[in-house]
C-alpha positions in Angstrom: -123.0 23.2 206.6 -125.5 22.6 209.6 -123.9 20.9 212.5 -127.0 19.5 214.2 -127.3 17.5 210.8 -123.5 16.4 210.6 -124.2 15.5 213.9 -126.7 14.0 213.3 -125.1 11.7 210.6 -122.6 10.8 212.8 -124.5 9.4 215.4 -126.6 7.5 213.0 -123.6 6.2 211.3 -121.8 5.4 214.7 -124.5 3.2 216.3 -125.9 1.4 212.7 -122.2 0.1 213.2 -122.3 -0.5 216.7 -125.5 -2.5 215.4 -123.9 -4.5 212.7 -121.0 -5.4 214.5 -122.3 -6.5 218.1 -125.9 -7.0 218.0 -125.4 -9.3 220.4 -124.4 -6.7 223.4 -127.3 -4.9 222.0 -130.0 -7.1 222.5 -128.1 -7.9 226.2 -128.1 -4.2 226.8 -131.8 -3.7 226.0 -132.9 -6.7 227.9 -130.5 -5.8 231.2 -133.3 -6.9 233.7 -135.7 -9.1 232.3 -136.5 -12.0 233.4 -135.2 -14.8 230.4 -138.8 -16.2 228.7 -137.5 -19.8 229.2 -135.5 -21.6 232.0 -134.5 -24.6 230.1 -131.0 -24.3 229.3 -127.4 -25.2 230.2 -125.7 -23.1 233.1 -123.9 -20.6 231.5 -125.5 -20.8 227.9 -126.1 -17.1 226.9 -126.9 -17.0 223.2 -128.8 -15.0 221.5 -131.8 -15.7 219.1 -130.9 -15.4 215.3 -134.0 -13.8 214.9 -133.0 -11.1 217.3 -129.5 -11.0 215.8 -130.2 -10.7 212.4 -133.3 -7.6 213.6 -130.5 -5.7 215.2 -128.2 -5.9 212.4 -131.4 -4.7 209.9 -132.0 -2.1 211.7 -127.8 -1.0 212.2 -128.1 -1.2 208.4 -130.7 1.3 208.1 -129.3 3.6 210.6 -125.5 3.7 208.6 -127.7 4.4 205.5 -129.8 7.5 207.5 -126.6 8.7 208.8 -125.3 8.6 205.3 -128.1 10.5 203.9 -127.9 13.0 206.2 -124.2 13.1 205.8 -124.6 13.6 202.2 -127.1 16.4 202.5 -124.9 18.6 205.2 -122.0 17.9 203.4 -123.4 18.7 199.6 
């Protein structure tokens, strides 16, 4: 069993869910800092795009499966 690859697959597995399940705080967290693109807007009104949302959760999806991969092939 190599433990850079278990590690590995539990990283990948950790954040694809961290992905799927608040891609919201994800797309805040990786635009901490940027100016917003449009001003228009109610006071207050922080939504994100469900473009962006549904990107995020894609690619959480393909991290868990990755980290499962991997997984598999430390593991077996």
């Amino acid at each position: 069993m190599d433990l850079r690859t278990l590690l590995a697959a539990v990283l990948g597995v950790g954040l694809g869910l961290l992905f799927v399940a608040a891609p919201e705080a994800v797309v805040k967290i990786h635009t901490a800092g940027r100016r917003p693109p449009g001003r228009g807007g109610e006071y207050g009104e922080e939504s994100v795009a469900g473009r962006w949302r549904r990107l995020v959760q894609a690619v959480g999806i393909a991290l868990v499966a990755v980290g499962l991969y991997f997984g598999a092939t430390a593991l077996g």
